[in-house]
py3Dmol code that shows the C-alpha trace and the ligand (Angstrom):
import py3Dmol

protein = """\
ATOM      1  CA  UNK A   1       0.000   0.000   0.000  1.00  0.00           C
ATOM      2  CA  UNK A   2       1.082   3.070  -1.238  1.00  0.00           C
ATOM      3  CA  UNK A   3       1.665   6.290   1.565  1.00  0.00           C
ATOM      4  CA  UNK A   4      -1.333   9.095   1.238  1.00  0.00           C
ATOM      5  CA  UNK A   5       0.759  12.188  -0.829  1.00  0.00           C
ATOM      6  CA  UNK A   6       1.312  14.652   1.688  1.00  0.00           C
ATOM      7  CA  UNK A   7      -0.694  18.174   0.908  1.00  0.00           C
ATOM      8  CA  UNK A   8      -0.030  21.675   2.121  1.00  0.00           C
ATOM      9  CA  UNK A   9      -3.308  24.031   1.573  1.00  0.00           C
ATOM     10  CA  UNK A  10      -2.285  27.553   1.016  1.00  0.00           C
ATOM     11  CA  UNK A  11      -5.548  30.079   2.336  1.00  0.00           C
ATOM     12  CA  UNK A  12      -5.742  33.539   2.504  1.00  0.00           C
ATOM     13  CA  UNK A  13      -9.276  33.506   4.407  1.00  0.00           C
ATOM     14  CA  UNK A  14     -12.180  31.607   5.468  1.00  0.00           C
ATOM     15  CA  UNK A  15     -11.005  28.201   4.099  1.00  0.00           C
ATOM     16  CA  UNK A  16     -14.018  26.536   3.247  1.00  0.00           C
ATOM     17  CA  UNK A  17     -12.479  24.557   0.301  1.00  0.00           C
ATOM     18  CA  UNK A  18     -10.003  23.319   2.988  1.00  0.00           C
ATOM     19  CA  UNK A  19     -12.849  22.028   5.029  1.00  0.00           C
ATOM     20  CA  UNK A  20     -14.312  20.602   2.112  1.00  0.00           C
ATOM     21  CA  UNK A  21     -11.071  18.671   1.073  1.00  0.00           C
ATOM     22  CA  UNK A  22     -10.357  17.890   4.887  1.00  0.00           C
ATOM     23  CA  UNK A  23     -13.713  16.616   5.493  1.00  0.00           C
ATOM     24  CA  UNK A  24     -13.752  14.149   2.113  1.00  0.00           C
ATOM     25  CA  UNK A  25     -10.203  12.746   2.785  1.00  0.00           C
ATOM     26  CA  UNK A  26     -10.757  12.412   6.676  1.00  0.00           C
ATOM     27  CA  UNK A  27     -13.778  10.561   5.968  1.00  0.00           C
ATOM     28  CA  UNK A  28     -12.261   8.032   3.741  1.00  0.00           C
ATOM     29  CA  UNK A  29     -10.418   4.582   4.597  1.00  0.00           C
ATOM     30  CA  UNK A  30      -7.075   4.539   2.394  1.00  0.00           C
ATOM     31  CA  UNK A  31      -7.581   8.003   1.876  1.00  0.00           C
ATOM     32  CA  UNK A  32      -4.799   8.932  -0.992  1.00  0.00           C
ATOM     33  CA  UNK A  33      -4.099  11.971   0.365  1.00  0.00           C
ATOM     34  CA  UNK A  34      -2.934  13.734   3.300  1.00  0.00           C
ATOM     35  CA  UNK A  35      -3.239  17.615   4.401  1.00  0.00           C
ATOM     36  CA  UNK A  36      -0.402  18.031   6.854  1.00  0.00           C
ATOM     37  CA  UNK A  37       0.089  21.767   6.516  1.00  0.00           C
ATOM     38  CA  UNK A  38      -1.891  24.695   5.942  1.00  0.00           C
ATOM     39  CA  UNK A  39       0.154  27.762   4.836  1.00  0.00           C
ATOM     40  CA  UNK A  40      -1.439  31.830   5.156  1.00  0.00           C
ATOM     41  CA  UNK A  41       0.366  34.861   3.930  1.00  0.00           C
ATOM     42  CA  UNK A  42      -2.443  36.306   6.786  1.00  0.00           C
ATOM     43  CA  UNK A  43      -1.805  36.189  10.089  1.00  0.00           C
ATOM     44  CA  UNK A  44      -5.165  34.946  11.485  1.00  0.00           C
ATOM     45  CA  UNK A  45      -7.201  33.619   8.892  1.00  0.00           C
ATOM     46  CA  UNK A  46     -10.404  31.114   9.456  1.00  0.00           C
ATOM     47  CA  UNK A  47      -8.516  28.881   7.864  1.00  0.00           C
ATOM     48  CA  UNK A  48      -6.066  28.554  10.681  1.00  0.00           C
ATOM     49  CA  UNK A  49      -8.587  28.034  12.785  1.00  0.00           C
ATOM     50  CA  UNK A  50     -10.029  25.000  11.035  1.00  0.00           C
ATOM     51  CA  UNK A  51      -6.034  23.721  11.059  1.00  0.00           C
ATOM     52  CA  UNK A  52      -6.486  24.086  14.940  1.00  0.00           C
ATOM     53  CA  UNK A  53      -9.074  22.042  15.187  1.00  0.00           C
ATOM     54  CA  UNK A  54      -8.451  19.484  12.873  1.00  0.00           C
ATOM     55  CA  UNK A  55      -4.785  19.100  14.328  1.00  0.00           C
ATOM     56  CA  UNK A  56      -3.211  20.250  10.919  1.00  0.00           C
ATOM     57  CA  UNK A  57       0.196  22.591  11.818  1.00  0.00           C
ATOM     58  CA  UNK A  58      -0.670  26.004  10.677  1.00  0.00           C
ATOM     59  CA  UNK A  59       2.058  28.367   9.490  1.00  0.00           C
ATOM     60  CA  UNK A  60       2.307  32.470   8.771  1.00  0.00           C
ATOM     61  CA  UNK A  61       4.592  32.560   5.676  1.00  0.00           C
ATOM     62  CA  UNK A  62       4.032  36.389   4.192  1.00  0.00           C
ATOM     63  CA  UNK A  63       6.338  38.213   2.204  1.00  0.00           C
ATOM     64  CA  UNK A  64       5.646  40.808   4.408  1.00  0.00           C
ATOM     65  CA  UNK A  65       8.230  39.078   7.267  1.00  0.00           C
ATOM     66  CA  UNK A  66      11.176  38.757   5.096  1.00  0.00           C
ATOM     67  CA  UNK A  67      13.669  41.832   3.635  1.00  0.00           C
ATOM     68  CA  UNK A  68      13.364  40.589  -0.215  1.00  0.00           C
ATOM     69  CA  UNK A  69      11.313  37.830  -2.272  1.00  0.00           C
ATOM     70  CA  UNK A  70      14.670  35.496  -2.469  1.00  0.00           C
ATOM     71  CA  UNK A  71      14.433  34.885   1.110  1.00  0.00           C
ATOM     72  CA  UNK A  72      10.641  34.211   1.290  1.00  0.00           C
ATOM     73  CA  UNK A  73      11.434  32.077  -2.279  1.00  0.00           C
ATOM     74  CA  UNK A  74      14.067  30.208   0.246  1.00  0.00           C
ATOM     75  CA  UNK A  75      11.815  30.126   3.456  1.00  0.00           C
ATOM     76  CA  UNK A  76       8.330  29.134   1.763  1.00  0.00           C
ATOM     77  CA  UNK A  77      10.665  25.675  -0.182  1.00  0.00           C
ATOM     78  CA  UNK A  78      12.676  24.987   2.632  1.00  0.00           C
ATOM     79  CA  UNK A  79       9.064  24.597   4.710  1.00  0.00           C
ATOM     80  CA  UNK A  80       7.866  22.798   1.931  1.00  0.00           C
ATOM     81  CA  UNK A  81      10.837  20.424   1.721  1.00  0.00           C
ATOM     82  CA  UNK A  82      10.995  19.930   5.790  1.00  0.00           C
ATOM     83  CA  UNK A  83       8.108  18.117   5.463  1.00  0.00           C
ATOM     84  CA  UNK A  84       8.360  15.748   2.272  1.00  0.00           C
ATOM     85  CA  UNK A  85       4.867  17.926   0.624  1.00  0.00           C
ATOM     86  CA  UNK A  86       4.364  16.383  -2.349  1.00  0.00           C
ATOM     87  CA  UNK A  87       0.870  18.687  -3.350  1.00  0.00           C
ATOM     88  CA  UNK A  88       0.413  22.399  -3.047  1.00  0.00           C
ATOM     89  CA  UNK A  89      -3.511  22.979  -2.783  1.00  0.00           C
ATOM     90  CA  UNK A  90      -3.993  26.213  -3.235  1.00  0.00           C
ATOM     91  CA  UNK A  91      -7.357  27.043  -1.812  1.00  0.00           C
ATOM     92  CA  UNK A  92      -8.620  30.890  -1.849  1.00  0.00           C
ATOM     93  CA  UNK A  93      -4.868  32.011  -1.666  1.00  0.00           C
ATOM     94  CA  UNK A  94      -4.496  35.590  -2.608  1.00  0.00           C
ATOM     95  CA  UNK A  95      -0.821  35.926  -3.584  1.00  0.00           C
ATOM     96  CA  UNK A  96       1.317  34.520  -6.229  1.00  0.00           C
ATOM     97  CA  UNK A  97       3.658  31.925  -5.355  1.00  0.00           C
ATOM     98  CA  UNK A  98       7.305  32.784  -6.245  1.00  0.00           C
ATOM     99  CA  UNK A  99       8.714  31.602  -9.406  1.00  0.00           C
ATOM    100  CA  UNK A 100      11.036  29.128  -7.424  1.00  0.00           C
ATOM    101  CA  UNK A 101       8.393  27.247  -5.894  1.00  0.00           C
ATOM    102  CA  UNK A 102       6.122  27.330  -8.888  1.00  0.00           C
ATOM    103  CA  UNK A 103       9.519  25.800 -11.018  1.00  0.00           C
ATOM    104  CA  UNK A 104       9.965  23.298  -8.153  1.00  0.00           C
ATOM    105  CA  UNK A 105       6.010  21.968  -7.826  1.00  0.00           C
ATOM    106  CA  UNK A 106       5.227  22.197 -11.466  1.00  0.00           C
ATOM    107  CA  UNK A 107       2.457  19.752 -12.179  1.00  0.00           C
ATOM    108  CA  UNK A 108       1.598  19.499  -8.667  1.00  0.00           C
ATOM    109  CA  UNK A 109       0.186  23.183  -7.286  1.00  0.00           C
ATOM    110  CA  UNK A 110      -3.333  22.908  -7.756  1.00  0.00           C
ATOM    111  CA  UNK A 111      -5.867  26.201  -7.608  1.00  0.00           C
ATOM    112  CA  UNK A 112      -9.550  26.770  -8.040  1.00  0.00           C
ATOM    113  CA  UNK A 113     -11.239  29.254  -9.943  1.00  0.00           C
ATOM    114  CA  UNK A 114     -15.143  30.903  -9.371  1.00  0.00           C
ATOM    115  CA  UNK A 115     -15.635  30.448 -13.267  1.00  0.00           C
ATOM    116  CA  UNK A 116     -15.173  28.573 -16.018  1.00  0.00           C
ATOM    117  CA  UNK A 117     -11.903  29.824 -17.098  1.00  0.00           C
ATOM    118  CA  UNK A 118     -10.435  30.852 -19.362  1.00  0.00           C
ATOM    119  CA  UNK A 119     -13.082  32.926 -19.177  1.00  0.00           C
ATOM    120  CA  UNK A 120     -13.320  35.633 -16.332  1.00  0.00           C
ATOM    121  CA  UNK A 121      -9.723  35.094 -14.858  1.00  0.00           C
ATOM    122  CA  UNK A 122      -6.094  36.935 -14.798  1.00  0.00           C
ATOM    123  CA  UNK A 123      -5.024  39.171 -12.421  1.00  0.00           C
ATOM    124  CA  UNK A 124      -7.876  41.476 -10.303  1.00  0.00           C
ATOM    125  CA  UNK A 125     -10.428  38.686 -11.007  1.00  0.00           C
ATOM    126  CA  UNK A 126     -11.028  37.254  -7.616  1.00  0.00           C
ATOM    127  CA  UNK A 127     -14.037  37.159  -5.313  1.00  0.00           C
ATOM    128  CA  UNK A 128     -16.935  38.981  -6.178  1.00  0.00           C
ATOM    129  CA  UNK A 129     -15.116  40.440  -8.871  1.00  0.00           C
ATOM    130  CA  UNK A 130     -14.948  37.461 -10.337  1.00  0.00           C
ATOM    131  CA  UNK A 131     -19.286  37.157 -10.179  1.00  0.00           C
ATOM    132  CA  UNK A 132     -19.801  40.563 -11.085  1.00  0.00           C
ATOM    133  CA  UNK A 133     -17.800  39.826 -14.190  1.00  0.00           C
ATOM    134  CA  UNK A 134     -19.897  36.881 -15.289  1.00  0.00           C
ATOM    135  CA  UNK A 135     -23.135  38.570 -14.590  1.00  0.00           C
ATOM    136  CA  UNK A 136     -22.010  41.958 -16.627  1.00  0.00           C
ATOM    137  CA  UNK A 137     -21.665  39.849 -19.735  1.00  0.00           C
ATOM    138  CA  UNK A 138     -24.544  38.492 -19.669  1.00  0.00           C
ATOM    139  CA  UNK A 139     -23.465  34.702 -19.343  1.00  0.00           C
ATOM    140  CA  UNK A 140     -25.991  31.951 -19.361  1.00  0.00           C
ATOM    141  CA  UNK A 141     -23.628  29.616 -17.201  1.00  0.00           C
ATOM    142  CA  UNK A 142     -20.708  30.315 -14.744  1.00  0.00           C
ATOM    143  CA  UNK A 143     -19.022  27.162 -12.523  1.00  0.00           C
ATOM    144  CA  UNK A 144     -15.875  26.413 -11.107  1.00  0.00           C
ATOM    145  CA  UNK A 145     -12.356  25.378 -12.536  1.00  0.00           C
ATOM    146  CA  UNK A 146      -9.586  23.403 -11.386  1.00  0.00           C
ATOM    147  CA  UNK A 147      -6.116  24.102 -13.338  1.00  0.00           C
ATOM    148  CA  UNK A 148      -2.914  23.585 -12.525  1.00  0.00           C
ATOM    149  CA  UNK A 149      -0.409  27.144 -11.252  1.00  0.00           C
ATOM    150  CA  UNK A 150       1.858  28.351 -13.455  1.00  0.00           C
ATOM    151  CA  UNK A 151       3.513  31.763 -13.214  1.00  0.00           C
ATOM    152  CA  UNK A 152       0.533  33.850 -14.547  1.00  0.00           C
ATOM    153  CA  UNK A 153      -2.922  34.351 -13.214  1.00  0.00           C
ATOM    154  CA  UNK A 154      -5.201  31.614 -13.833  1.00  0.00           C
ATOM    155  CA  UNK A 155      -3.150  30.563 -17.224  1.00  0.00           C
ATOM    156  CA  UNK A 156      -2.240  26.749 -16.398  1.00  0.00           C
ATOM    157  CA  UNK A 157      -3.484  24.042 -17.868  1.00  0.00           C
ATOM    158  CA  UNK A 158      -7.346  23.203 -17.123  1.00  0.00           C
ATOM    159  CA  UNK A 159      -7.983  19.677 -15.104  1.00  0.00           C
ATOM    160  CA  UNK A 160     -11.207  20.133 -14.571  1.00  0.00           C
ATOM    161  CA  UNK A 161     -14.229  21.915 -14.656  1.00  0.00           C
ATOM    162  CA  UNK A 162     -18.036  22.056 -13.147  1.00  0.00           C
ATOM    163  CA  UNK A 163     -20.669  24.176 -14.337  1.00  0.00           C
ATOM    164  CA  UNK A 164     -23.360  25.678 -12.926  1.00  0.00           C
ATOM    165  CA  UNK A 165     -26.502  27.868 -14.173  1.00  0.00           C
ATOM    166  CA  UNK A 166     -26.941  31.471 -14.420  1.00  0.00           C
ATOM    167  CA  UNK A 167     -30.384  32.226 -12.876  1.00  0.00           C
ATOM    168  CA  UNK A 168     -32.784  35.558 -13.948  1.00  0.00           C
ATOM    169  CA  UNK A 169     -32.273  37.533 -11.112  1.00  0.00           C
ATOM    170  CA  UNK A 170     -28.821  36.682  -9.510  1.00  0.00           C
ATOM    171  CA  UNK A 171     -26.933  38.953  -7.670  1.00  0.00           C
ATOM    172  CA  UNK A 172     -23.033  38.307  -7.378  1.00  0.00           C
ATOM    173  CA  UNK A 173     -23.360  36.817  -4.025  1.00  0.00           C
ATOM    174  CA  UNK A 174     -26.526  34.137  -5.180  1.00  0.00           C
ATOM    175  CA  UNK A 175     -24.293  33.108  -8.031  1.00  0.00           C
ATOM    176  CA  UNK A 176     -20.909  32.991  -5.920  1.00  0.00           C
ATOM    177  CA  UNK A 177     -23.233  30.778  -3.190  1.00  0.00           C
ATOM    178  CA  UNK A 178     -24.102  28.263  -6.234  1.00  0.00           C
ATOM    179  CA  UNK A 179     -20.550  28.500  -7.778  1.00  0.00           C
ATOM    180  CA  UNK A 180     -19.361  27.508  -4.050  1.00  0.00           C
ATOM    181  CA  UNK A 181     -20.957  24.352  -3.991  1.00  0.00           C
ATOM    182  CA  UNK A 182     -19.535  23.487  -6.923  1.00  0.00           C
ATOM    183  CA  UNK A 183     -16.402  24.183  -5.647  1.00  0.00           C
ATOM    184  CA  UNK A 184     -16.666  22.056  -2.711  1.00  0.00           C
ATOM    185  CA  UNK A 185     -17.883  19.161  -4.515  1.00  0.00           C
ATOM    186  CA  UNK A 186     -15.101  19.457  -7.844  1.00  0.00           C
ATOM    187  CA  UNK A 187     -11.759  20.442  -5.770  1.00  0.00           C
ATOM    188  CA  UNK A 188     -12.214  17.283  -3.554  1.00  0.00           C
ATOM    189  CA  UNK A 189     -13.007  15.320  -6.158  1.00  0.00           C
ATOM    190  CA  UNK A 190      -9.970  16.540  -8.373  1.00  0.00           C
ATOM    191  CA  UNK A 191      -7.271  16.842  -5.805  1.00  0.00           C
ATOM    192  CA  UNK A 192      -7.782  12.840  -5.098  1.00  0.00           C
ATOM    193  CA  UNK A 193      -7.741  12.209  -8.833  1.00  0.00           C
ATOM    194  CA  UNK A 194      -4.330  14.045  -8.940  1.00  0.00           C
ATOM    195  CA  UNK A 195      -2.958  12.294  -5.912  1.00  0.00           C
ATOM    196  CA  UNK A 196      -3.557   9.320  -7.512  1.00  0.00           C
ATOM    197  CA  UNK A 197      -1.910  10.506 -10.593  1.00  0.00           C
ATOM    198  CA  UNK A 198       0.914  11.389  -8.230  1.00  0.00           C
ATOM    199  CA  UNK A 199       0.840   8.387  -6.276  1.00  0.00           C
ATOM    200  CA  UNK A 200       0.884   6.239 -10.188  1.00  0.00           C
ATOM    201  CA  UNK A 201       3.723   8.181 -11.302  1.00  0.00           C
ATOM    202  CA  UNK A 202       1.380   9.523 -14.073  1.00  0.00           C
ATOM    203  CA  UNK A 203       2.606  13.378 -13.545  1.00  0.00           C
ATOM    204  CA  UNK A 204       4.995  14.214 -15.724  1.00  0.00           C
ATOM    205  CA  UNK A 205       7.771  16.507 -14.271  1.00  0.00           C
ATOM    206  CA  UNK A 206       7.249  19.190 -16.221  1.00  0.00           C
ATOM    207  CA  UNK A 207       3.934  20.630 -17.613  1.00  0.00           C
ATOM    208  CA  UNK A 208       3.453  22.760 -20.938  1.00  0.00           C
ATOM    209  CA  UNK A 209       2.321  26.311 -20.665  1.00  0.00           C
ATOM    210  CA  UNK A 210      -0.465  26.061 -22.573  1.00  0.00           C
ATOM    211  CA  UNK A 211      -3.836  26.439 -21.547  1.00  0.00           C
ATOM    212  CA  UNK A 212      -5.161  22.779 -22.364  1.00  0.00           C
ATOM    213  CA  UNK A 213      -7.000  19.835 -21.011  1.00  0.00           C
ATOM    214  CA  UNK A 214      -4.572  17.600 -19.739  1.00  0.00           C
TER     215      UNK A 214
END
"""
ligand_1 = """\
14
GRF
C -13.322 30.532 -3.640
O -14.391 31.026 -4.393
C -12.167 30.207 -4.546
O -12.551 29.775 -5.806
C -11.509 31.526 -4.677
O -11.633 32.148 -3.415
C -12.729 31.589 -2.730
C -12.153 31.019 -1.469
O -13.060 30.509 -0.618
N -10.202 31.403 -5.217
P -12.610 29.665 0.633
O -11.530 30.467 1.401
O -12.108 28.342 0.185
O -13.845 29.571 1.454
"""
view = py3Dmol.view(width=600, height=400)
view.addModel(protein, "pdb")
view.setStyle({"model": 0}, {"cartoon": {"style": "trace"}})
view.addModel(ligand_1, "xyz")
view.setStyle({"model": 1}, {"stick": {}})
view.zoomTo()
view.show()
């Protein structure tokens, strides 16, 4: 029997996708996959206090706390590397990750999108930005995407997708409530498929730039 691959969930705020992750792979016998971290660039975010309870170690990594981006570059892999992560889950995570760790995880940092990208994404599309967006052009369906990080804004290759219905009358917080659940049903769902990938030796090393099924 193969070990679970060890995840670290990177969360800027209220974490829900992390709960929805935790509670799937908890629940499961064999589970493939393991969160054993959960990383903030915020120094008190729900999502810490979801780690607490669950037992997961929580850590502050900002580039805030360090003088230049080479030594957050340094501290975020060497935190990484400490403890064997195999998976970077990124989940609600509002900053870029530095080139470094983005060359060193490629094929295996995972994000979620509010929409069905490529549509609505790039950089200033988050939250209800993101909603407002979809509603302004008139879109008949919105949903939620899981693609793998590369060094741009929600530019890496697609994995997988879930869509959900526009409704007459949304607002940007009816349709981000609907796009939610999508979200909590699809990243689960995808992050085991990839750890089993990963656990199969099925990810390649390196991944194209392209924006592609894979
Ligand atoms: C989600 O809509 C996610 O797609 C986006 O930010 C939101 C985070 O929610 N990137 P949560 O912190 O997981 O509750």
């Amino acid at each position: 029997m193969k070990e679970p691959v060890r995840i670290a969930v990177f969360a800027s705020g209220r974490g829900s996708n992390f709960q929805a992750l935790h509670a799937v792979l908890h629940g499961m016998e064999d589970a493939p996959a393991n969160i054993v971290l959960c990383i903030s660039n915020n120094p008190n975010p729900g999502a810490f206090e979801f780690a607490r309870e669950a037992g997961i170690e929580s850590m502050r990594l900002s580039p805030k706390m360090y003088d230049d981006e080479q030594e957050y570059e340094r501290s975020l892999l060497w935190a990484l590397g400490e403890r064997d992560i195999e998976l970077i889950v990124l989940a609600g995570y509002m900053r870029q990750l530095p080139g470094g760790v983005v060359r060193a995880y490629r094929g295996r940092i995972l994000n979620i999108h509010p929409a069905l990208l490529p549509l609505h994404g790039g950089r200033g599309m988050f939250g209800m930005y993101v909603h407002e967006a979809v509603l302004a052009a008139g879109e008949t369906e919105s949903g939620a995407t899981v693609h793998l990080a590369d060094e741009e804004y929600d530019t890496g290759p697609i994995i997988a997708q879930e869509r959900v219905p526009v409704l007459p009358g949304d607002t940007p917080e009816t349709l981000a409530a609907r796009v939610l659940e999508a979200e909590h049903r699809l990243y689960p769902a995808t992050v085991m498929m990839w750890a089993e990938k990963l656990r199969a030796g099925e990810i390649p090393p390196t991944v194209s730039n392209g924006q592609k099924r894979v």
